[in-house]
C-alpha positions in Angstrom: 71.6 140.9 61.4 74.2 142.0 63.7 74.8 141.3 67.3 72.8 144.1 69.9 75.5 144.9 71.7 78.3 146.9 69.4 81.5 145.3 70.0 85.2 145.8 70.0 87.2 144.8 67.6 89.0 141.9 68.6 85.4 140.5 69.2 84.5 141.3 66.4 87.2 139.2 64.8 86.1 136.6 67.3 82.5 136.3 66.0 84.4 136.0 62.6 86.0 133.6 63.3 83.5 132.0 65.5 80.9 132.0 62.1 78.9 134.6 64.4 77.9 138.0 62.8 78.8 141.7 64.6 79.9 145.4 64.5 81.8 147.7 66.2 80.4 150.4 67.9 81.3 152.2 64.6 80.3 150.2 62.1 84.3 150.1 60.8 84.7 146.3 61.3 81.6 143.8 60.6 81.4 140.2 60.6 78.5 139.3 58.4 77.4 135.8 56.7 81.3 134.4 57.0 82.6 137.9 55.3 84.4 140.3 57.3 84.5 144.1 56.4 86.6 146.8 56.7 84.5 150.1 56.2 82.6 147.7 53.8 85.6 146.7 52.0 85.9 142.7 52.0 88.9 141.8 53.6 88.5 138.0 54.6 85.7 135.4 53.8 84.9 131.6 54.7 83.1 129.2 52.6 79.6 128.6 54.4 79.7 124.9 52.8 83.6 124.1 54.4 85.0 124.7 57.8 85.5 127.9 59.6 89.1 127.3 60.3 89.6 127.6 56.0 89.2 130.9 54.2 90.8 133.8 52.3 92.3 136.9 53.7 92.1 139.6 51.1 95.5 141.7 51.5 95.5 145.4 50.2 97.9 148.2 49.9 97.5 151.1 50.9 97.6 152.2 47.7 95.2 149.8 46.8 92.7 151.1 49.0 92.9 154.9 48.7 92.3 153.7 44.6 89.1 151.5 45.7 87.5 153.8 48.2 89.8 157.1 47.8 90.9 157.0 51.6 94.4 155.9 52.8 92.6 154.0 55.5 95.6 152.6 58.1 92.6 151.0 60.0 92.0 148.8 56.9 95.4 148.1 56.9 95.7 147.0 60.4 92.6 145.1 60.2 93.7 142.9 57.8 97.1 142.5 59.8 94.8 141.8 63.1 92.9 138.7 61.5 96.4 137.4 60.0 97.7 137.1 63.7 94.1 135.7 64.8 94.5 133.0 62.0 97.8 132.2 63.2 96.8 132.3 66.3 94.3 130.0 66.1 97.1 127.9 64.1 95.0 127.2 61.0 97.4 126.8 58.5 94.9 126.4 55.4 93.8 129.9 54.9 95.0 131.9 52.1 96.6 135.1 51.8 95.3 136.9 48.4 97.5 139.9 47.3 94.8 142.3 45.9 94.4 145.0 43.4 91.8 146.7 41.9 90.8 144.7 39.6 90.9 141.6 41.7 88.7 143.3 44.1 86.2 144.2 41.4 86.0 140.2 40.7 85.3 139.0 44.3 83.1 142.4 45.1 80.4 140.8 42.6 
């Protein structure tokens, strides 16, 4: 499912982006089936049926997160801020930013 060879985590973003599946050498960022994971919270996803260069970036607080998974996880935090500057980046200007809560998140966890 995942690449061999554990990866960092800008390449893990790459195979993201690139529609490519991986994990880093801890398992805290994966790329898998055009989701990408932050210690298996969903924090962007593509639709398999549109381009790569169109998705969602799923932004949470920090509080947001410790009420989820009952960490304050900064890493989360600057994963989600890593794949906004890829995005950029890249200069695909048709993905979407979602502000999320707990309840959202409960909705696109299903």
């Amino acid at each position: 499912m995942y690449n061999k060879n554990k990866r960092t985590i800008n390449e893990v973003i790459e195979d993201f982006l690139g529609g490519q599946n991986g994990s880093t050498a801890n398992g805290t960022l994966k790329s898998v089936g055009g989701k990408l994971y932050s210690y298996n919270l969903l924090i962007a996803n593509t639709n398999p049926f549109i381009p790569i260069n169109k998705g969602e970036i799923y932004d949470y607080s920090i509080n947001t997160i410790e009420e989820i998974t009952g960490y304050r996880s900064t890493t989360t935090r600057k994963h989600i801020g890593l794949i906004k500057n890829a995005i950029e980046l890249q200069g695909w200007n048709n993905w979407e930013t979602k502000e999320i809560n707990k309840i959202d998140w409960e909705e696109i966890s299903k």
